[in-house]
Each structure stands twice: as structure tokens, then as C-alpha cells.
C-alpha positions in Angstrom: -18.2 -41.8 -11.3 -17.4 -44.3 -8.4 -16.3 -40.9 -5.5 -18.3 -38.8 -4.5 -15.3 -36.5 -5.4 -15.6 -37.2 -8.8 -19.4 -35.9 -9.6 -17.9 -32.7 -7.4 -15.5 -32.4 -10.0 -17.7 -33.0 -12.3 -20.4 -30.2 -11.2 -17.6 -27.7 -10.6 -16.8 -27.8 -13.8 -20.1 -27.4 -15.1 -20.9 -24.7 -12.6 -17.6 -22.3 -14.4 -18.9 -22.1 -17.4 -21.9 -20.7 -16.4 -22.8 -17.0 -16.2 -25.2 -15.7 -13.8 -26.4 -13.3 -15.9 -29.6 -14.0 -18.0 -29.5 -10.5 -20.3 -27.6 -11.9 -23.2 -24.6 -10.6 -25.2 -21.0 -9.9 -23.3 -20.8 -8.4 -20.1 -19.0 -5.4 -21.5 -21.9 -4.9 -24.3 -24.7 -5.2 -20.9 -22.7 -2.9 -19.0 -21.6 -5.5 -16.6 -18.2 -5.1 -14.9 -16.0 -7.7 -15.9 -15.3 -10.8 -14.0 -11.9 -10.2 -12.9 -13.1 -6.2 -11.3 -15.7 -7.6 -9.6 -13.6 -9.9 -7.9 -11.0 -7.6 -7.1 -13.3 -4.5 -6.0 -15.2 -7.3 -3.4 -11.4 -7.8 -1.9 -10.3 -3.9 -1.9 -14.3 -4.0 -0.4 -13.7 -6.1 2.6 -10.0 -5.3 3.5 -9.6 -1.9 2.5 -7.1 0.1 0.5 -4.4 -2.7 -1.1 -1.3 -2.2 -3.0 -0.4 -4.3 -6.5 1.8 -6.7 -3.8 -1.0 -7.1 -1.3 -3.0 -8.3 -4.1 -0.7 -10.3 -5.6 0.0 -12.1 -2.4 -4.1 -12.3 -2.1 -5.0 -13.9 -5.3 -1.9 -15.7 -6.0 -1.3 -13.9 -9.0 1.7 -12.4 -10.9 2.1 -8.6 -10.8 1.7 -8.3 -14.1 -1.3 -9.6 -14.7 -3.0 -7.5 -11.8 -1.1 -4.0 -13.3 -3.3 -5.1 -16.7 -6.4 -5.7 -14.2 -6.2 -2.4 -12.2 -4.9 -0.4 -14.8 -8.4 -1.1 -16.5 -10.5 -0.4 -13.4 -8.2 2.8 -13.1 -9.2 4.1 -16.6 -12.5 2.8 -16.1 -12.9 5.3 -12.9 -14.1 1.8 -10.8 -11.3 2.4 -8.3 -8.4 5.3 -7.9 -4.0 4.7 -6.6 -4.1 6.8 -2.7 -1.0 7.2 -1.1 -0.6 4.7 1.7 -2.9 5.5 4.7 -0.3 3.7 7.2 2.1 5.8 5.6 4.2 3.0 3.7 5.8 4.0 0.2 3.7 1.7 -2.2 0.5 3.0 -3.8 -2.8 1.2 -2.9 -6.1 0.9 -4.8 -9.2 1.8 -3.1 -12.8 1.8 -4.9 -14.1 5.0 -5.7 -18.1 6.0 -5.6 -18.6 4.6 -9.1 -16.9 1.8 -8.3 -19.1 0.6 -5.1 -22.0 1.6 -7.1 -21.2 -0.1 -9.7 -19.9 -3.3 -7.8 -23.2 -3.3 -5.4 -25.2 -3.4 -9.0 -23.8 -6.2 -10.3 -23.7 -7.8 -6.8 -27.7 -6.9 -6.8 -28.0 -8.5 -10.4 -26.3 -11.8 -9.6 -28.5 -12.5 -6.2 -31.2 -11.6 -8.6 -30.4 -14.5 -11.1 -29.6 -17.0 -7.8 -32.7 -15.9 -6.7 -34.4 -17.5 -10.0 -31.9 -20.2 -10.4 -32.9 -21.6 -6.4 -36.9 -19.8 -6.5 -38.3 -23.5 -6.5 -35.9 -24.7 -3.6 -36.8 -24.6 0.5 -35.3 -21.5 2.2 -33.7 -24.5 4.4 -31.9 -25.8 1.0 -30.2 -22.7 0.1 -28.8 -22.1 3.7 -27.3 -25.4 3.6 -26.2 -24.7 0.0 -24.7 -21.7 1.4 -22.9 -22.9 4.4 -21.5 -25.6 2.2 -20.0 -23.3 -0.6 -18.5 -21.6 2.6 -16.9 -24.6 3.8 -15.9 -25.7 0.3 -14.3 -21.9 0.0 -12.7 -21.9 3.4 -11.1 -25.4 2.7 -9.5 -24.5 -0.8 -8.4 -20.9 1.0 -7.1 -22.9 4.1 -4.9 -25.5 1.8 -4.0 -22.4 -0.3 -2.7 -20.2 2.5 -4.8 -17.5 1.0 -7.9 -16.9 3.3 -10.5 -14.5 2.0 -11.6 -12.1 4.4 -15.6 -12.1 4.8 -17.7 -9.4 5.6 
């Protein structure tokens, strides 16, 4: 591994297949949303009500793939279809009650788990940690055209 670049590449692959969760079994079986609904309920989170083209445009994704995504969050009563509150003729999805509770629990159990995975590093380590994630995320979003909104 000659770049610097390439022990990035290496860690990031690494870092994916790891879970942050330490309970064992699925995340369905724990009671855990699944990956793709947390992700999703963070974005309807920060910019409010979005409709399946907003999203699409958002995550780069195909429309089918995020009808099979929020059709399971819809039966799963994690977010609910409102009629356009700017008054525009596509449904949007906004998070319901259960979902923000549910999507501030698992948010509470992953800082719980970083909390253990970085308990033996300097407070100064992890804000540099997090500033460089930030500028890692920002950079992919920038190059993508897709920026992610941040609270």
C-alpha cells in the first residue's frame, strides 16, 4: 500500500462491513430499524416532508427501489404519504411519532456503541475524527452533486 489512498480504501472497506450494534442476531430479530429506514427517516428528518422523486434525486437511487423502501416503512407505521404542504400534486413522506421515536432510539443506540468503540481515545481525537468524516462526506456529496443537508 504505497498511497495513502490506498490504506483509505482499504479501511473503508473494512469499516462497511461492520455493524455498530453489539446485541447480536439481525437487526430485525433486535428490533433495530433496518439500514436503509434509518437512512431515509435522518433525510425526511433534516429536510422535511419529501416525495418518491425528491428522494430519488437525493440518494441517487431508482424509483423503484425507494417504492420497495418506503412502502416498508409505510406498513411498518415509521413514516405516513401527506398531501403536499406547498400544494404540488406528488405525495410526500414525512415520519410519523413512531417513526422519530423509533429513529432517535436507534440513533441513541449507535452513539452508544461509538461511545465504546472511541472510550479509550482523547475527546480531542474524536473531534478531529469527526470533522474529518465531515470533510470526507462533504467531498464525496460535493463530487456527487448530492449534498446532504445537516442539522
Amino acid at each position: 500500500m504505497d498511497k495513502p489512498t490506498d490504506r483509505v480504501e482499504y479501511e473503508t472497506m473494512l469499516l462497511g462491513r461492520h455493524s455498530l450494534e453489539f446485541a447480536g442476531g439481525s437487526a430485525r430479530a433486535a428490533g433495530h430499524l433496518e439500514r436503509s429506514a434509518y437512512i431515509l427517516l435522518s433525510r425526511i428528518r433534516v429536510e422535511g416532508p419529501m416525495s418518491i422523486r425528491q428522494l430519488s434525486e437525493a440518494f441517487g437511487l431508482d424509483q423503484s427501489t425507494l417504492n420497495r423502501q418506503t412502502s416498508a416503512m409505510l406498513r411498518s407505521g415509521l413514516a405516513e404519504r401527506i398531501p403536499d404542504p406547498e400544494g404540488g400534486i406528488a405525495r410526500k413522506f414525512r415520519i410519523t411519532a413512531e417513526g422519530e421515536r423509533r429513529l432517535e432510539e436507534e440513533r441513541g443506540r449507535i452513539v452508544a456503541s461509538l461511545d465504546k468503540i472511541m472510550a479509550g481515545w482523547p475527546a480531542e481525537d474524536v473531534r478531529t475524527f469527526a470533522d474529518c468524516l465531515k470533510r470526507f462526506n462533504t467531498d464525496i456529496e460535493r463530487l456527487s452533486g448530492r449534498p446532504w443537508p445537516r442539522p
